[in-house]
TIVO-2410 file (N, C-alpha, C; in nm, 3 decimals):
# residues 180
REC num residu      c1      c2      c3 atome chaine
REC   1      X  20.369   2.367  -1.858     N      A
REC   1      X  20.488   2.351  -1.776    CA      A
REC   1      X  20.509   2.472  -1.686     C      A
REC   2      X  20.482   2.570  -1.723     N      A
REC   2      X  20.516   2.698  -1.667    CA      A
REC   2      X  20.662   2.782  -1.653     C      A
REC   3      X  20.600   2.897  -1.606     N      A
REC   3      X  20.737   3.003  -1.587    CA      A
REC   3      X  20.863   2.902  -1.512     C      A
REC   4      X  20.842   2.866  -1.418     N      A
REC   4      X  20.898   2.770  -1.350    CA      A
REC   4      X  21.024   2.662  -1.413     C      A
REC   5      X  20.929   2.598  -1.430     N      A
REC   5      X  20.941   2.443  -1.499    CA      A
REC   5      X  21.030   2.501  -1.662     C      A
REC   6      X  21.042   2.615  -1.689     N      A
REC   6      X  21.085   2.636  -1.814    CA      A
REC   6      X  21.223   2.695  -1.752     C      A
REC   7      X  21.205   2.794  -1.687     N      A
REC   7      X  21.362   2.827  -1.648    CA      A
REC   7      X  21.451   2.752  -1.561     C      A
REC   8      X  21.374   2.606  -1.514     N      A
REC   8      X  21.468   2.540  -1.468    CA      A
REC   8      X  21.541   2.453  -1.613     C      A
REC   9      X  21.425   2.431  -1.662     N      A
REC   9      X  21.487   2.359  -1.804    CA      A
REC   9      X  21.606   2.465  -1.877     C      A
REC  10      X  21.624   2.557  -1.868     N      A
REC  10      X  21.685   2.641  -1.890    CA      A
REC  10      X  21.842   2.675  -1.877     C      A
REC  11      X  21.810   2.630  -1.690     N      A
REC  11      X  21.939   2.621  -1.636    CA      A
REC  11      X  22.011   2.499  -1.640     C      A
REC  12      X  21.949   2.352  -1.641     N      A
REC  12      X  21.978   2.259  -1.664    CA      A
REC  12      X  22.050   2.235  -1.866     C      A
REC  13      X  22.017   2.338  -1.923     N      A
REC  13      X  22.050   2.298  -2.055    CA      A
REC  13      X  22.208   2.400  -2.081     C      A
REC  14      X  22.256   2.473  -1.951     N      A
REC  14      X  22.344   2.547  -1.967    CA      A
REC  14      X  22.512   2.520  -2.026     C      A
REC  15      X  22.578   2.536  -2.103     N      A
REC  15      X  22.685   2.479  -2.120    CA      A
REC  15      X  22.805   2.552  -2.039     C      A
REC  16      X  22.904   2.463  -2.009     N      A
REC  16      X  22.981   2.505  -1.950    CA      A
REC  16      X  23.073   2.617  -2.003     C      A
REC  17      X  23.105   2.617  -2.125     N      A
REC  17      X  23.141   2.749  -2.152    CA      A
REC  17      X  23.052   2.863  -2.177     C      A
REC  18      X  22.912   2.822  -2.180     N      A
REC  18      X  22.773   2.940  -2.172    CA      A
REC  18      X  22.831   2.965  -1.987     C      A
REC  19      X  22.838   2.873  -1.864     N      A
REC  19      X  22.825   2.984  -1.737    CA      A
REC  19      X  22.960   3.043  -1.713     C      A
REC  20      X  23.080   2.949  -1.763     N      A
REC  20      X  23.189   3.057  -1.758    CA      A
REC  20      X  23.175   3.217  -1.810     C      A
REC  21      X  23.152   3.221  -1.888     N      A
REC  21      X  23.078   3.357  -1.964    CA      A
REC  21      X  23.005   3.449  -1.870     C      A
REC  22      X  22.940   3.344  -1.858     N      A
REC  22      X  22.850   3.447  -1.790    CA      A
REC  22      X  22.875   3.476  -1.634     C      A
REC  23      X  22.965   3.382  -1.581     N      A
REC  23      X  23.024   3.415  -1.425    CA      A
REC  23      X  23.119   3.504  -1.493     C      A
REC  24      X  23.168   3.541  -1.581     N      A
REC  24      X  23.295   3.646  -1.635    CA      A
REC  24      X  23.242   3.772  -1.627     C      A
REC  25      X  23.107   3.778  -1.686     N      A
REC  25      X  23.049   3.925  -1.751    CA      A
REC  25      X  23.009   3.973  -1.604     C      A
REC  26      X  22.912   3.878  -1.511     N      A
REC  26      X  22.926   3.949  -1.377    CA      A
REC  26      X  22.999   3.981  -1.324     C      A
REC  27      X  23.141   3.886  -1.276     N      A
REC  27      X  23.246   3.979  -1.212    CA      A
REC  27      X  23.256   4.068  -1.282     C      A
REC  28      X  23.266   4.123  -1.417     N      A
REC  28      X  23.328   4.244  -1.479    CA      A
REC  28      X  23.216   4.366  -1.393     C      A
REC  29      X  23.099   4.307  -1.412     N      A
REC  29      X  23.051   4.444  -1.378    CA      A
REC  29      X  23.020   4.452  -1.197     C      A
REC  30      X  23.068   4.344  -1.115     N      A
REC  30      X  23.112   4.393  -1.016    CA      A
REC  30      X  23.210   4.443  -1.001     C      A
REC  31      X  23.325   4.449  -1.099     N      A
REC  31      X  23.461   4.514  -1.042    CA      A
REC  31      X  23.443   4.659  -1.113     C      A
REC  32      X  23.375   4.663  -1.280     N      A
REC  32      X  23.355   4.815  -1.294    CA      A
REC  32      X  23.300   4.890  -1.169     C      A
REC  33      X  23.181   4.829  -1.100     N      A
REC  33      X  23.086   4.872  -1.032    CA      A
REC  33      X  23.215   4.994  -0.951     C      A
REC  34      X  23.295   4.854  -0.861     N      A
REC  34      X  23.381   4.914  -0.735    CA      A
REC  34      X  23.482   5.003  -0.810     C      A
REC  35      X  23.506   4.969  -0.954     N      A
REC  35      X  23.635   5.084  -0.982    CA      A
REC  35      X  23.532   5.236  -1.020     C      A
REC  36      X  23.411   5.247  -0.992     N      A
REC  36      X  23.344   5.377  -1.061    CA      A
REC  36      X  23.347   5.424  -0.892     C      A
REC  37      X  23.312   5.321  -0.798     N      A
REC  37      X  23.318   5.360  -0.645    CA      A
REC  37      X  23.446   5.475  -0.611     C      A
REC  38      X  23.550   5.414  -0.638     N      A
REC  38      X  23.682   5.409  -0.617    CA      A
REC  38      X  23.686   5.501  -0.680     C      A
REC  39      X  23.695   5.587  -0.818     N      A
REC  39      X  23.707   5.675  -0.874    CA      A
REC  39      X  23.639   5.796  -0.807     C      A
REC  40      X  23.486   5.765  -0.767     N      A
REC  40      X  23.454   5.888  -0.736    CA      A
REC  40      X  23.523   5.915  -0.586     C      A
REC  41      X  23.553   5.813  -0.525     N      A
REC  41      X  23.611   5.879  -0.381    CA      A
REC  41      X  23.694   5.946  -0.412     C      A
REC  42      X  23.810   5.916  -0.488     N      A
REC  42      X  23.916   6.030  -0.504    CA      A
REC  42      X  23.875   6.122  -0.599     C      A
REC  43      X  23.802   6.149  -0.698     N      A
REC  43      X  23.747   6.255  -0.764    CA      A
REC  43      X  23.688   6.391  -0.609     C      A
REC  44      X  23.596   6.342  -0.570     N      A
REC  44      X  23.543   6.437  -0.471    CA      A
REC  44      X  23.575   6.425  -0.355     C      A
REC  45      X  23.720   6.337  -0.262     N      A
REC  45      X  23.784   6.370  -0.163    CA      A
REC  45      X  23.728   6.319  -0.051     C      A
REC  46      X  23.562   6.200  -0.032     N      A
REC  46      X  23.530   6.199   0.044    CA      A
REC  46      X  23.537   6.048   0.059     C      A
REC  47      X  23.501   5.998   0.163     N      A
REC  47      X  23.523   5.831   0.197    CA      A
REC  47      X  23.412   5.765   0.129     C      A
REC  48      X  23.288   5.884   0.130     N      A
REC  48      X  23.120   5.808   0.136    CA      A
REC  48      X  23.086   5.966  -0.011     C      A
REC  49      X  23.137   5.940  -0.099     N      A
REC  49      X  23.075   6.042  -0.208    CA      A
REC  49      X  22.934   6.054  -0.255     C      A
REC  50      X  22.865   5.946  -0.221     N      A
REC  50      X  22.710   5.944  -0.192    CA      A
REC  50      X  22.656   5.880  -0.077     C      A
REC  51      X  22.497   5.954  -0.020     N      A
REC  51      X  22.455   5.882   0.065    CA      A
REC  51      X  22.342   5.911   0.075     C      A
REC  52      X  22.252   5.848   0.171     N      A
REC  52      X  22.076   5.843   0.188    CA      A
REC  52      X  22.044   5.889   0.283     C      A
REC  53      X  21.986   6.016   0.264     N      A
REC  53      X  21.891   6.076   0.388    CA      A
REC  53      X  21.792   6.022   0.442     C      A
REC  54      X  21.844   5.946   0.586     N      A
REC  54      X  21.730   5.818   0.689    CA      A
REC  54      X  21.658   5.911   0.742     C      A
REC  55      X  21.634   6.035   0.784     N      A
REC  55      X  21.569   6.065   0.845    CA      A
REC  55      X  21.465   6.175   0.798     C      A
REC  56      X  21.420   6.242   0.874     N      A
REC  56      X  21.311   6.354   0.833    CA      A
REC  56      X  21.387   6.494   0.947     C      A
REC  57      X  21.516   6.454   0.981     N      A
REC  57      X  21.579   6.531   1.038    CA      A
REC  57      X  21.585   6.729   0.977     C      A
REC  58      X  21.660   6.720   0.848     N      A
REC  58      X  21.637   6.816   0.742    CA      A
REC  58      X  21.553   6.842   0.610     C      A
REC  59      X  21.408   6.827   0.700     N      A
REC  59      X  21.279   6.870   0.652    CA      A
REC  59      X  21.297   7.030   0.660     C      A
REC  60      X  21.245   7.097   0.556     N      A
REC  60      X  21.172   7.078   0.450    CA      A
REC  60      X  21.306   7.053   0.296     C      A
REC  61      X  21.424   7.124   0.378     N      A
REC  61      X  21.548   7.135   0.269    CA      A
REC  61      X  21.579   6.966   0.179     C      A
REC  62      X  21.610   6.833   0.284     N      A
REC  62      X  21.608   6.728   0.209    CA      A
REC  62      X  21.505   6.644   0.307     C      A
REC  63      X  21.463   6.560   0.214     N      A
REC  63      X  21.359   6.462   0.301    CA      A
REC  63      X  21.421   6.348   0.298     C      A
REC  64      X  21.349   6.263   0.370     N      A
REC  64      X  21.395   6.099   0.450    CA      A
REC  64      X  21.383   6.048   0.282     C      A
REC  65      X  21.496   5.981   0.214     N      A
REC  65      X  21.496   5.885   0.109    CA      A
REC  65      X  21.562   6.030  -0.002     C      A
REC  66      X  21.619   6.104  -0.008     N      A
REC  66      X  21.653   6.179  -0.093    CA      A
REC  66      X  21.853   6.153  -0.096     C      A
REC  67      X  21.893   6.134  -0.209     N      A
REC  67      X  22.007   6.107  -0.199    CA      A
REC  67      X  22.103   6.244  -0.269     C      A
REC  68      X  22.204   6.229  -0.169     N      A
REC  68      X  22.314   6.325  -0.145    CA      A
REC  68      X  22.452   6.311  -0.212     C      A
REC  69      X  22.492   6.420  -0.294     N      A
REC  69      X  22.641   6.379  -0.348    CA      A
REC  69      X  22.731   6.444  -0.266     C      A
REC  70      X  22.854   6.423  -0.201     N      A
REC  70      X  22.909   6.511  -0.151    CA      A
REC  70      X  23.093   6.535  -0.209     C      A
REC  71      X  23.122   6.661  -0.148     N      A
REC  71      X  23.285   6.632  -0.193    CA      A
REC  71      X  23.301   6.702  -0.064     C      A
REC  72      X  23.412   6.697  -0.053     N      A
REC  72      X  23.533   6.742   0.075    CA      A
REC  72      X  23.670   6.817   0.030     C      A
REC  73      X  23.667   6.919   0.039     N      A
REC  73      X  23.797   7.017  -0.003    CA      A
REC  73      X  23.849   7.040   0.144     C      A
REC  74      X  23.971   7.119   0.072     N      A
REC  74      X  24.056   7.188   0.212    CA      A
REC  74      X  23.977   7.331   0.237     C      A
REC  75      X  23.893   7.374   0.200     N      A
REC  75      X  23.849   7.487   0.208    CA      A
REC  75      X  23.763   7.469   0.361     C      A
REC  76      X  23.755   7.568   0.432     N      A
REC  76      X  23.727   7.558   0.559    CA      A
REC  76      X  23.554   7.567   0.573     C      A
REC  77      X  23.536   7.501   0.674     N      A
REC  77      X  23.401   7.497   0.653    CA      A
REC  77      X  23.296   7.589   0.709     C      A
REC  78      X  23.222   7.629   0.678     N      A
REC  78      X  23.145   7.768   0.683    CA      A
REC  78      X  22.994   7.736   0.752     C      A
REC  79      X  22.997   7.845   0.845     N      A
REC  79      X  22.821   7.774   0.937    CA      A
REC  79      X  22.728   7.804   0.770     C      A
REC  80      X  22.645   7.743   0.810     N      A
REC  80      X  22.537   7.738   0.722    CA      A
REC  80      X  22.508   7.607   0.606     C      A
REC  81      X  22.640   7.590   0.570     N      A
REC  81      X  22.655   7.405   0.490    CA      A
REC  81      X  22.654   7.319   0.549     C      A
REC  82      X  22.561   7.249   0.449     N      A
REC  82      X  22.507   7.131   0.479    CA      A
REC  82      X  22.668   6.975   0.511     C      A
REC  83      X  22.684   6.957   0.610     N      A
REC  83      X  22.768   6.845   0.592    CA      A
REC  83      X  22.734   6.711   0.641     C      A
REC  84      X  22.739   6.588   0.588     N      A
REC  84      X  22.734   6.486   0.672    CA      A
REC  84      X  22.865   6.468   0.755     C      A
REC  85      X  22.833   6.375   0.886     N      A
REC  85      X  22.910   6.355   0.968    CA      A
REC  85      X  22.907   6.222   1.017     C      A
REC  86      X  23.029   6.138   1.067     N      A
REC  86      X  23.025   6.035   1.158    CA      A
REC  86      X  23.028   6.043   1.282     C      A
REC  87      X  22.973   6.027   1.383     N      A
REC  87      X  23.041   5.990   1.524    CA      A
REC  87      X  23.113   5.857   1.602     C      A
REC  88      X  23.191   5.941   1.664     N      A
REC  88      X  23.275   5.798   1.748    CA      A
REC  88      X  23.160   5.713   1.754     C      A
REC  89      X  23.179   5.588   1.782     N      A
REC  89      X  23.079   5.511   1.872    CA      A
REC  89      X  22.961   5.489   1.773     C      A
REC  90      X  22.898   5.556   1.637     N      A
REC  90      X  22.767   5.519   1.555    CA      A
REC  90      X  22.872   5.515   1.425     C      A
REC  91      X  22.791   5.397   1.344     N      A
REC  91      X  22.809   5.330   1.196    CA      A
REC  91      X  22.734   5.444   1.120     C      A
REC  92      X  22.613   5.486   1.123     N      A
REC  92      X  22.568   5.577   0.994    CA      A
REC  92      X  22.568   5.745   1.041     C      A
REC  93      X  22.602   5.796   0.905     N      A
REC  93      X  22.676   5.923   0.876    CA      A
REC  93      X  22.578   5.983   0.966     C      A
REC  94      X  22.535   6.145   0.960     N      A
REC  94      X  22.449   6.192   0.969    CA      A
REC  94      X  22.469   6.317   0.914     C      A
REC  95      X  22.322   6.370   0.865     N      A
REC  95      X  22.337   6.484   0.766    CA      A
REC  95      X  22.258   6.575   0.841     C      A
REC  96      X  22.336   6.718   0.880     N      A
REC  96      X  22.310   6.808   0.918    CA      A
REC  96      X  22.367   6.942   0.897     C      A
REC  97      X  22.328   7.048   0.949     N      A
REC  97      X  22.375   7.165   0.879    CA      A
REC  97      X  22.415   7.262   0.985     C      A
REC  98      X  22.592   7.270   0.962     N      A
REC  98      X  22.686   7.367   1.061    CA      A
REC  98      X  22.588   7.514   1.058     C      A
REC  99      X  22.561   7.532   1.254     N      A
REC  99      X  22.550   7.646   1.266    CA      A
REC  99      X  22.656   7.736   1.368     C      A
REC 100      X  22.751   7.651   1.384     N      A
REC 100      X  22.891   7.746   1.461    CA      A
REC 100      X  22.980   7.698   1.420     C      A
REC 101      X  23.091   7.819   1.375     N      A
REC 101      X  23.230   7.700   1.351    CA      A
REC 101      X  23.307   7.796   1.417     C      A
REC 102      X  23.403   7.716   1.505     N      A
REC 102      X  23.503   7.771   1.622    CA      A
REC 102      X  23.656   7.752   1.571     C      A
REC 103      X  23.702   7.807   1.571     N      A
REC 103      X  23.870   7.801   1.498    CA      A
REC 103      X  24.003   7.875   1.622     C      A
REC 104      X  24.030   7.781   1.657     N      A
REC 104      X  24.156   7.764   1.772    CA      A
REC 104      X  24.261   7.866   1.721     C      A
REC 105      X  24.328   7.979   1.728     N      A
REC 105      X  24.400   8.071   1.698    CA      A
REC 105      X  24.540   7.989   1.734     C      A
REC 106      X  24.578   7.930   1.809     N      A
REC 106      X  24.693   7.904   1.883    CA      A
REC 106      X  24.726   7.767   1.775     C      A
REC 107      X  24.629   7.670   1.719     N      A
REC 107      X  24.694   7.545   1.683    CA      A
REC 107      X  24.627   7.566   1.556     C      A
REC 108      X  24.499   7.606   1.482     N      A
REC 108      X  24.456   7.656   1.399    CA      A
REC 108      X  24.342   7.525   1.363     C      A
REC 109      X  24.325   7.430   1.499     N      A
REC 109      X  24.189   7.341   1.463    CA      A
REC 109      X  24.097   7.406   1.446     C      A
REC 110      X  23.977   7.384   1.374     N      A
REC 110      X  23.827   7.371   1.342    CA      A
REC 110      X  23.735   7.269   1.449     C      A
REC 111      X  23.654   7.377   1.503     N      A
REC 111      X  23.586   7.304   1.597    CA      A
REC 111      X  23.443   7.315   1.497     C      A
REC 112      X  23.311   7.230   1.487     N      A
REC 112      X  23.201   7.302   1.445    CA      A
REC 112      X  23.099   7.218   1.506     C      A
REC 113      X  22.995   7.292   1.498     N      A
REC 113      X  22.807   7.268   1.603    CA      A
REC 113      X  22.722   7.246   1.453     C      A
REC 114      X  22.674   7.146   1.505     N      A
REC 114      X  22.543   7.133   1.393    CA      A
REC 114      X  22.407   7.138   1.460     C      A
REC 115      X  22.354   7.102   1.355     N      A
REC 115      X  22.174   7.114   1.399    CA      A
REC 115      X  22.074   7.025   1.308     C      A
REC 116      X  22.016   6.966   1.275     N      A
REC 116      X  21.915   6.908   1.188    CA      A
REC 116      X  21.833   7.039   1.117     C      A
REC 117      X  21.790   7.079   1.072     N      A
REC 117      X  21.673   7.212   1.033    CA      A
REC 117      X  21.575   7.177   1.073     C      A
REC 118      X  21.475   7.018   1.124     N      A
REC 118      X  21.422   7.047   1.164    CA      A
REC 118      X  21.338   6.975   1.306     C      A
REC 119      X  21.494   7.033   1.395     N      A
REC 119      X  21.521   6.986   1.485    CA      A
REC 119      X  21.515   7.115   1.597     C      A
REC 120      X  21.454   7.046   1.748     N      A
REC 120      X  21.494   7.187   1.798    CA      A
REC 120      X  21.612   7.276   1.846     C      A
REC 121      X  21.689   7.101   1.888     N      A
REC 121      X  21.826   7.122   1.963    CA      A
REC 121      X  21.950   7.156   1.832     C      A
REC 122      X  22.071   7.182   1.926     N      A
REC 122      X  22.150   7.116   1.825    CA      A
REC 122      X  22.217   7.004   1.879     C      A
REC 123      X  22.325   6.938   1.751     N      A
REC 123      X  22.343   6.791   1.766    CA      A
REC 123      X  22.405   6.738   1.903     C      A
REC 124      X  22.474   6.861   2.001     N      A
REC 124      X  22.524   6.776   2.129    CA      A
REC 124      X  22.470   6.659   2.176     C      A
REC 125      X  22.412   6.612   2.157     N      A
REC 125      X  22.297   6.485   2.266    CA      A
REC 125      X  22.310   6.394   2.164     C      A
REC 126      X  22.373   6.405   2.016     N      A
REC 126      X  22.401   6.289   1.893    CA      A
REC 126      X  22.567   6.258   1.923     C      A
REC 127      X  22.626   6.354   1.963     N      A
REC 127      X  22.777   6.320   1.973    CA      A
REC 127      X  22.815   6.232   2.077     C      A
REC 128      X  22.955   6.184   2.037     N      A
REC 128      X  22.998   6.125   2.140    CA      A
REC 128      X  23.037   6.168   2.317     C      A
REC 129      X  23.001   6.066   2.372     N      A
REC 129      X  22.977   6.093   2.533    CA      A
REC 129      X  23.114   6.224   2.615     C      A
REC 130      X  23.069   6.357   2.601     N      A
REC 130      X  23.156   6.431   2.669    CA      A
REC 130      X  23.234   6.521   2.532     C      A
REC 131      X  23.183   6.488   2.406     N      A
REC 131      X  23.209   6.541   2.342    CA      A
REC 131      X  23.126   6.664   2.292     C      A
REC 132      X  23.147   6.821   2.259     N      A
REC 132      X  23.044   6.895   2.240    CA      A
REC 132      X  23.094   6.975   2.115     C      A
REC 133      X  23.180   6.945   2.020     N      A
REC 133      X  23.220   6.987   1.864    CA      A
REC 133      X  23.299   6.879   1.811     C      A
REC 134      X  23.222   6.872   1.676     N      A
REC 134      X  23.292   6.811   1.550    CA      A
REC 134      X  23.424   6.901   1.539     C      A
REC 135      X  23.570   6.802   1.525     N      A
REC 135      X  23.652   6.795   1.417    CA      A
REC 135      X  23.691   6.801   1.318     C      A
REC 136      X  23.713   6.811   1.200     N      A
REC 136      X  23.740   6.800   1.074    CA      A
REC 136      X  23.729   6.688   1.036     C      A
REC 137      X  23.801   6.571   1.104     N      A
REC 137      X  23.826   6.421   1.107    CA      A
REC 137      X  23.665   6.368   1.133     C      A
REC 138      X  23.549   6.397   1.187     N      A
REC 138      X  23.472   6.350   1.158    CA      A
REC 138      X  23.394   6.341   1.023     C      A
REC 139      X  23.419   6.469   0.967     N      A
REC 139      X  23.331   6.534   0.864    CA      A
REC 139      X  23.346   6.455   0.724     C      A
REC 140      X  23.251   6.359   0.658     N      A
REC 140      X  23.273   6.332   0.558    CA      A
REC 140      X  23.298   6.428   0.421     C      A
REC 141      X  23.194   6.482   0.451     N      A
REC 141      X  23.176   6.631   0.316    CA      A
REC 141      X  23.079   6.680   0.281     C      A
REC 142      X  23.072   6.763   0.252     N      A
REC 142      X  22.983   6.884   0.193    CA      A
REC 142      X  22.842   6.839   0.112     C      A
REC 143      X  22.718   6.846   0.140     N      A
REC 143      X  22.650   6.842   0.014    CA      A
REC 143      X  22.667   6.941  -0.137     C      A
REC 144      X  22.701   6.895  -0.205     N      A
REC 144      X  22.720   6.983  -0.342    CA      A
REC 144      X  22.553   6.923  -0.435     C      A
REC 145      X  22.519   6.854  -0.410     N      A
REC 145      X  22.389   6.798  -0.497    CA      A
REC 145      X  22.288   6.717  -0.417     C      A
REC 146      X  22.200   6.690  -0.480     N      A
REC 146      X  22.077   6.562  -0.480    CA      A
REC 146      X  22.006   6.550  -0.579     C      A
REC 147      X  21.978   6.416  -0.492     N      A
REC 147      X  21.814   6.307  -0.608    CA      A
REC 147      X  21.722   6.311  -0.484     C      A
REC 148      X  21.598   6.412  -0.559     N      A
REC 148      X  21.476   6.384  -0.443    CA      A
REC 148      X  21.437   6.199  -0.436     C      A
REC 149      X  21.413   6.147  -0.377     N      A
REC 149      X  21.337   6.032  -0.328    CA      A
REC 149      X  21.408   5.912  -0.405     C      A
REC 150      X  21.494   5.940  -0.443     N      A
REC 150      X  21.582   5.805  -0.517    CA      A
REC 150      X  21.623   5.687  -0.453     C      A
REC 151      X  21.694   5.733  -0.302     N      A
REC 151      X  21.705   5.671  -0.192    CA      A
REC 151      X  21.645   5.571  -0.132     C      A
REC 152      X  21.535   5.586  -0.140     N      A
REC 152      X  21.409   5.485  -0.108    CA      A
REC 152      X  21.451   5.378  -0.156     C      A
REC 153      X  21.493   5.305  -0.258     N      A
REC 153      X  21.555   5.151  -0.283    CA      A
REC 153      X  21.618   5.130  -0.189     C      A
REC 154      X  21.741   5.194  -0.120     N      A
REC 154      X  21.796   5.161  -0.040    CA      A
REC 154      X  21.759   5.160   0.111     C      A
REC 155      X  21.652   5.252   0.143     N      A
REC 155      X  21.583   5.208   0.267    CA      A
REC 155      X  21.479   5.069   0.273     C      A
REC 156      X  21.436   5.089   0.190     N      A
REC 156      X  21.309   4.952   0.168    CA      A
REC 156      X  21.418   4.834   0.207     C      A
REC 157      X  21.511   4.834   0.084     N      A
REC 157      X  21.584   4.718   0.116    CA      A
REC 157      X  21.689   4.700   0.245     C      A
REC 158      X  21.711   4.792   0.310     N      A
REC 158      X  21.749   4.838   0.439    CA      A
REC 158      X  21.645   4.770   0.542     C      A
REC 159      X  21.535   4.796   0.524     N      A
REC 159      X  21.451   4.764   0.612    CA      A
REC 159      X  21.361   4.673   0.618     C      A
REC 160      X  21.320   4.611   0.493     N      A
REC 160      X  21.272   4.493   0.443    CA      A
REC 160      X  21.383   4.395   0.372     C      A
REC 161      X  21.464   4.317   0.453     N      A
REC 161      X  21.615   4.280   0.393    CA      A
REC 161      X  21.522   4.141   0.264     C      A
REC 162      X  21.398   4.098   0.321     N      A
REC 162      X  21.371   4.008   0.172    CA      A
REC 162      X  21.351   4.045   0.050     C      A
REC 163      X  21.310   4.183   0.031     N      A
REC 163      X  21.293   4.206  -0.060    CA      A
REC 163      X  21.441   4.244  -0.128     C      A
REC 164      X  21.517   4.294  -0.068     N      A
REC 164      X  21.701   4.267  -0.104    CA      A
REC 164      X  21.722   4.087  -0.164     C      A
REC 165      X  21.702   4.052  -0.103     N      A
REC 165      X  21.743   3.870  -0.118    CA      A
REC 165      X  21.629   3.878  -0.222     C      A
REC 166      X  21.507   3.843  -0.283     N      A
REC 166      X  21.407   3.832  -0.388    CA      A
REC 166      X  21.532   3.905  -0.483     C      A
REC 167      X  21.552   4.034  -0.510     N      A
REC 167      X  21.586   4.126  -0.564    CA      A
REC 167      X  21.708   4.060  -0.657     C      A
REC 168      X  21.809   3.999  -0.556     N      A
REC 168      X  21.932   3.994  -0.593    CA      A
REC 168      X  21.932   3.826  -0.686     C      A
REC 169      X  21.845   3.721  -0.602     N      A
REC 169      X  21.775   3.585  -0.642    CA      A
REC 169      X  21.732   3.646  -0.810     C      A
REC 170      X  21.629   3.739  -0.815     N      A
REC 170      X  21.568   3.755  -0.973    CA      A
REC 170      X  21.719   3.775  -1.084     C      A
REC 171      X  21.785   3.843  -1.027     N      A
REC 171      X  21.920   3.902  -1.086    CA      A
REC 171      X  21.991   3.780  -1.135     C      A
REC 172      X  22.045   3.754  -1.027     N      A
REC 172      X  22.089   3.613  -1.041    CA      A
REC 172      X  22.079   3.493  -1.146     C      A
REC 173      X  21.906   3.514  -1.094     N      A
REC 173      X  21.890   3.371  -1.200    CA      A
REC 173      X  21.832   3.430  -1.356     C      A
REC 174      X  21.844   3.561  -1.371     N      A
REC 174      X  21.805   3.601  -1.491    CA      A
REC 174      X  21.973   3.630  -1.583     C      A
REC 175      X  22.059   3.640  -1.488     N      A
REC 175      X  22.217   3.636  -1.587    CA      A
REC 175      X  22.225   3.473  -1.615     C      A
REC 176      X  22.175   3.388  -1.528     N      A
REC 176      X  22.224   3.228  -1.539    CA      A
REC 176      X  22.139   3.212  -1.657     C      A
REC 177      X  22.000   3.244  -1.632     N      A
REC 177      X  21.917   3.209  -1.759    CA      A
REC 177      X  21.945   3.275  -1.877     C      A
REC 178      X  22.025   3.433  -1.913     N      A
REC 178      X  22.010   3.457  -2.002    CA      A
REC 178      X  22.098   3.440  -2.159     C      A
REC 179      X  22.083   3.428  -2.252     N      A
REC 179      X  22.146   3.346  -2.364    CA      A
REC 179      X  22.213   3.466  -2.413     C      A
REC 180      X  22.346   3.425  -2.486     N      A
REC 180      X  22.416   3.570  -2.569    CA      A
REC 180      X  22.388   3.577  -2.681     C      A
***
């Protein structure tokens, strides 16, 4: 009969209080999932408390697929740390590392310049049109940690979206198929 032919028999023999169950135990651990989300944003202050280095931008310090923890304090930010950033106008962060920070005496804003490490410029030509310093309000937060090459699940499946859909399909039909 095969792999097949057995786990359809499988799903067909399911009782209705066997998939209630088991549609229960998944939502649970989609909603733990989002309340561990939710916890760490306000634990470490930032919108995005983890994220994936897309590029080969900050070679040799982090590489493309290495994942980033960050937090965000009131503490002012200092050239030389590593921060990710958003810009007006682009969806993904970007992780680079302040090499000027400018501080307005009169109103007491934070202006700051980044750079990639291993990049030649710095980021002006990434910012928004006419814009030439980050805000505070852009700045997600600080790197405080990483996972070398962990990331990589999330680019593959970023970039190969079937293997996301296979991925989530095996999941799927292995909670429907599986017995308590």
């Amino acid at each position: 009969m095969g792999w097949f032919g057995e786990t359809m028999d499988s799903v067909k023999s399911i009782q209705i209080r066997q998939a209630l169950s088991q549609a229960l135990t998944l939502g649970l651990i989609v909603t733990s999932a989002l309340i561990i989300w939710k916890g760490l944003i306000c634990m470490t202050g930032s919108e995005s408390p983890v994220v994936v280095v897309l590029s080969e931008s900050m070679e040799p310090g982090f590489a493309r697929g290495d994942i980033l923890f960050l937090h965000m304090s009131e503490d002012p930010i200092r050239a030389g740390e590593i921060v990710v950033f958003n810009v007006d106008g682009r969806d993904i962060p970007i992780v680079h590392r302040v090499i000027k920070v400018h501080e307005r005496k009169d109103t007491g804003e934070v202006y700051v310049l980044t750079k990639g490490d291993n990049n030649e410029e710095d980021d002006r030509a990434l910012y928004a049109r006419g814009q030439h310093w980050l805000q505070r309000r852009h700045i997600m937060g600080r790197a405080v940690g990483f996972l070398p090459y962990v990331g990589w699940v999330t680019i593959i499946m970023t970039e190969r979206p079937i293997i996301k859909y296979v991925l989530i399909g095996a999941l799927g039909l292995l909670v429907i198929t599986s017995k308590d």
